[in-house]
VEXTIDO-700161 format. One line per 10 residues: number of its first residue (from 1); for each residue x, y, z of N, C-alpha, C, O, CB. Coordinates in Angstrom, 2 decimals. Glycine has a CB too. Layout:
VEXTIDO-700161
NUM) X Y Z X Y Z X Y Z X Y Z X Y Z | ...
***
This chain:
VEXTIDO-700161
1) -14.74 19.19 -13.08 -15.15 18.95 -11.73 -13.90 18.72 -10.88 -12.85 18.10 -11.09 -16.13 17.75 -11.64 | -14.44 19.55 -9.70 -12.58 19.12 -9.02 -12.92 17.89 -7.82 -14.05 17.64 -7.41 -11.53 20.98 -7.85 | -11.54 17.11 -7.31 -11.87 15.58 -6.63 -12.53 15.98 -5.31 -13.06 15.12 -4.59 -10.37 14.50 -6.29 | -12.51 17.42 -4.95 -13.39 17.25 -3.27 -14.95 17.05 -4.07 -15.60 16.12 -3.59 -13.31 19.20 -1.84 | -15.70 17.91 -5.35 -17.01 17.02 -5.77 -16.78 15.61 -5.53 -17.19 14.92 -4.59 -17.41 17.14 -7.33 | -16.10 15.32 -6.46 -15.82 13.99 -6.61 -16.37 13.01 -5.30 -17.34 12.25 -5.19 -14.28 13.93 -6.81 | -15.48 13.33 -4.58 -15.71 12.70 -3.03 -17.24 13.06 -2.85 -18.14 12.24 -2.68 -14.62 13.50 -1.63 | -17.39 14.53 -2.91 -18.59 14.89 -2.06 -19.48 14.12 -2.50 -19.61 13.20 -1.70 -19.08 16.26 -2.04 | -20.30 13.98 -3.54 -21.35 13.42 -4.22 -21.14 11.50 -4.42 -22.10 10.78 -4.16 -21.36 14.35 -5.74 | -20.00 11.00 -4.83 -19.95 10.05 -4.26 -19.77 9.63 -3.04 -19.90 8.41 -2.88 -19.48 9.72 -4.69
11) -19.49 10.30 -2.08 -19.49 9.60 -1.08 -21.05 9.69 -0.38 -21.34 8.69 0.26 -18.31 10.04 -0.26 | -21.91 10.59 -0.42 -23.05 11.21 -0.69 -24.11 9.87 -0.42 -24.61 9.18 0.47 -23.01 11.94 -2.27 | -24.02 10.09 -2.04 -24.89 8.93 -2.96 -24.92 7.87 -2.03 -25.80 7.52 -1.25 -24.17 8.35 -4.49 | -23.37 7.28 -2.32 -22.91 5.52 -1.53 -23.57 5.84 -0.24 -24.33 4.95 0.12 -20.83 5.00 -1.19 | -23.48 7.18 0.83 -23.77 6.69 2.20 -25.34 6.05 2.52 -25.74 5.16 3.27 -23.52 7.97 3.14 | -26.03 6.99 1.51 -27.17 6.61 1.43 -27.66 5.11 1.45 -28.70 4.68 1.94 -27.47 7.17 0.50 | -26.54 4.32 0.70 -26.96 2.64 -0.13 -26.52 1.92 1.14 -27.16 1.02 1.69 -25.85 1.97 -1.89 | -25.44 2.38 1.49 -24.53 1.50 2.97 -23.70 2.67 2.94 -23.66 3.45 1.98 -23.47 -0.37 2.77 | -22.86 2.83 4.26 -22.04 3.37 5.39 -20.60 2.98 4.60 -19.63 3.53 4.07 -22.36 2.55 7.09 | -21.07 1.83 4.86 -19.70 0.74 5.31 -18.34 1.10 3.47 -17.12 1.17 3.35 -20.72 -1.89 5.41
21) -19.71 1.25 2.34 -18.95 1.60 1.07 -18.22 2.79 1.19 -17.18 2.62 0.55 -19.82 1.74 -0.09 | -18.23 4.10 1.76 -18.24 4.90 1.43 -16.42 5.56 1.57 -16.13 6.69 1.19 -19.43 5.33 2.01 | -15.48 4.65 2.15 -13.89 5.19 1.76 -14.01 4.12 0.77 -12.85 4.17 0.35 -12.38 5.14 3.01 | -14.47 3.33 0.20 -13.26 2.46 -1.13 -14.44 3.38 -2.40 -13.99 3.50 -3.54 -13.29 -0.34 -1.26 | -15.51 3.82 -2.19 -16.18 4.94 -3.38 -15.03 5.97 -3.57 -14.35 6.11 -4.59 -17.76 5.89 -2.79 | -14.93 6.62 -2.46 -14.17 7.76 -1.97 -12.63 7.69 -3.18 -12.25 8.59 -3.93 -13.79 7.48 0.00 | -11.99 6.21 -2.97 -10.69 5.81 -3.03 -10.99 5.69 -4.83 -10.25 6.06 -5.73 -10.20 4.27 -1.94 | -12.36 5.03 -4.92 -12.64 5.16 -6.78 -13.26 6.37 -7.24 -13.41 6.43 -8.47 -13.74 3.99 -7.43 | -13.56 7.10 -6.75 -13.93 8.67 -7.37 -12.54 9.54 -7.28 -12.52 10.55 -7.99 -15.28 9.57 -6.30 | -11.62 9.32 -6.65 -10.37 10.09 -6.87 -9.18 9.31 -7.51 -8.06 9.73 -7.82 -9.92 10.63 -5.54
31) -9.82 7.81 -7.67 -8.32 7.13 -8.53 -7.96 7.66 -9.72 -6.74 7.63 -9.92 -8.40 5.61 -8.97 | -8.95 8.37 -11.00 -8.11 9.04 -12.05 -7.09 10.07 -11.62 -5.92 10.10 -12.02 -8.98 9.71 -12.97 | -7.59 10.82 -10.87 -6.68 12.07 -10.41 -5.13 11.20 -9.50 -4.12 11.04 -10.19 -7.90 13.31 -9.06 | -5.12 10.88 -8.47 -3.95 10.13 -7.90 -3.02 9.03 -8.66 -1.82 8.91 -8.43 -4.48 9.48 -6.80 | -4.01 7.96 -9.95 -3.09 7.30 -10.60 -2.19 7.77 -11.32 -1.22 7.15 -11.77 -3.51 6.63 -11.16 | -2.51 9.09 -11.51 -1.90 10.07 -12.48 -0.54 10.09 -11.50 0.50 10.27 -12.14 -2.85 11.74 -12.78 | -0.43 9.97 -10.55 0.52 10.81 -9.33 1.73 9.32 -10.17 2.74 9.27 -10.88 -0.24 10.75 -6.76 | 0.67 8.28 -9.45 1.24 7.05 -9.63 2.18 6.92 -10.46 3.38 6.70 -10.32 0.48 6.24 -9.91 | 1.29 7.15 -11.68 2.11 6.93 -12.76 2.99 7.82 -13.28 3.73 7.33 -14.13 1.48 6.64 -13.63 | 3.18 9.33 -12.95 4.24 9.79 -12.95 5.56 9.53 -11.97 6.73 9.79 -12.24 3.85 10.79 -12.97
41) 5.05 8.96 -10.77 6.15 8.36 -10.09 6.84 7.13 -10.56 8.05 6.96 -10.45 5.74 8.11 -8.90 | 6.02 6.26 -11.09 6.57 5.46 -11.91 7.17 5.82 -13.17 7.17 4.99 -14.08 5.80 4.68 -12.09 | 7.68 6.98 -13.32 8.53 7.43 -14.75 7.14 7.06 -16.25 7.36 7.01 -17.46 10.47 5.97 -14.94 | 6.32 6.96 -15.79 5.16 6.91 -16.99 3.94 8.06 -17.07 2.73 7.85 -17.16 4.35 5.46 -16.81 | 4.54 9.14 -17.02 3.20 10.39 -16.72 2.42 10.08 -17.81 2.63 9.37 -18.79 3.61 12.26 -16.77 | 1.53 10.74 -17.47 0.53 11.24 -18.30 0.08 12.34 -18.19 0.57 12.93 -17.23 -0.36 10.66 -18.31 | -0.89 13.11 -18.93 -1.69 13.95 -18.99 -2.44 13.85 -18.29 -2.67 12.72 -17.86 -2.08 14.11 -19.82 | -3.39 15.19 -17.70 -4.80 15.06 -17.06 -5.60 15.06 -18.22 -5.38 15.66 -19.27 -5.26 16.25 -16.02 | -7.04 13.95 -17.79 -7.50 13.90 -18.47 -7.28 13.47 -20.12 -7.75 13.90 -21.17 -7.77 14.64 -18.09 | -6.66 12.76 -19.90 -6.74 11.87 -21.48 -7.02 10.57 -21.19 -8.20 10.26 -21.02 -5.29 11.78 -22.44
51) -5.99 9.58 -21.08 -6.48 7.90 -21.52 -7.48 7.57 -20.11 -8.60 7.06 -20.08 -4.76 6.48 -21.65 | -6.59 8.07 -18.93 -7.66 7.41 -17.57 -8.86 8.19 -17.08 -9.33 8.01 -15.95 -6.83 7.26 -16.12 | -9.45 9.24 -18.15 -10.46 9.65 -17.82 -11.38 9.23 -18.81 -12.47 9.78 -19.01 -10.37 10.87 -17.56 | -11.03 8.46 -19.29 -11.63 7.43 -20.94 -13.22 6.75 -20.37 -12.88 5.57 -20.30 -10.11 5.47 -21.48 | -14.45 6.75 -20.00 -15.33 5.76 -19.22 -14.98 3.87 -20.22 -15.08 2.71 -19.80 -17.44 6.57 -19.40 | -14.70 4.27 -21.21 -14.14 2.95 -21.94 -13.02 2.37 -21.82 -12.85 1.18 -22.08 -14.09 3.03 -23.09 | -12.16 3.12 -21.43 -10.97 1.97 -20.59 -11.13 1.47 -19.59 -10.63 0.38 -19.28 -9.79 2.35 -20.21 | -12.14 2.42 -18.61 -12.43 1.65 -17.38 -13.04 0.72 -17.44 -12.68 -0.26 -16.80 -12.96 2.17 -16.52 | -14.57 0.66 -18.52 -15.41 -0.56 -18.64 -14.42 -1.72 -19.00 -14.34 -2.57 -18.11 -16.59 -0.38 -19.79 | -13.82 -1.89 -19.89 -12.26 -2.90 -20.51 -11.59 -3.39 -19.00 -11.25 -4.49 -18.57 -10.66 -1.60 -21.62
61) -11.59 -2.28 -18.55 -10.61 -2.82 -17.65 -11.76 -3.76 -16.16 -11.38 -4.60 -15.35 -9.47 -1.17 -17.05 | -12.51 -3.42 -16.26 -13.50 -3.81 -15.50 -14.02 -5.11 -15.93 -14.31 -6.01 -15.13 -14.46 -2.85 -15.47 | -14.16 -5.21 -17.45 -14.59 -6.28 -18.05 -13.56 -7.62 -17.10 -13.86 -8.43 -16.23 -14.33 -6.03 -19.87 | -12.15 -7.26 -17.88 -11.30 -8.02 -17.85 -11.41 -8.54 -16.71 -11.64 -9.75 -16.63 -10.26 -7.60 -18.13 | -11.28 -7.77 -15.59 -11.32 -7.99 -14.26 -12.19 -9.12 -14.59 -11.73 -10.09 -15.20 -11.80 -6.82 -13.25 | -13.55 -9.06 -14.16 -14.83 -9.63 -14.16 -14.93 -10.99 -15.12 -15.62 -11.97 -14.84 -15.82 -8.51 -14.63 | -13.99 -10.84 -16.45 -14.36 -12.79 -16.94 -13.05 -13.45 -16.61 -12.90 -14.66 -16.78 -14.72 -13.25 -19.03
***
């Protein structure tokens, strides 16, 4: 799937629930693709599509967040 879906359908969905969500959806339906940028600017590339397209690192990382 390429990130303008991405956007399209999430931002979509969210406008439907509230308005007001729909750039920080926007900003989390394209963060795998751009952290990638990130993190090759930070001298740490990665691959597309390997560890940050994981739905289980995100839950982990979400967890963590959350307790």
């Amino acid at each position: 799937m390429k990130w303008v879906n991405h956007v399209l359908i999430a931002g979509s969905v969210t406008a439907v629930y509230d308005v007001r969500l729909v750039p920080s959806t926007i900003i989390g339906a394209t963060a795998r693709d751009w952290m990638e940028w990130v993190l090759k600017f930070a001298g740490r590339p990665v691959k597309h599509r390997t560890v940050n397209h994981y739905l289980s690192v995100w839950s982990l990382a979400w967890l963590a967040g959350v307790l």
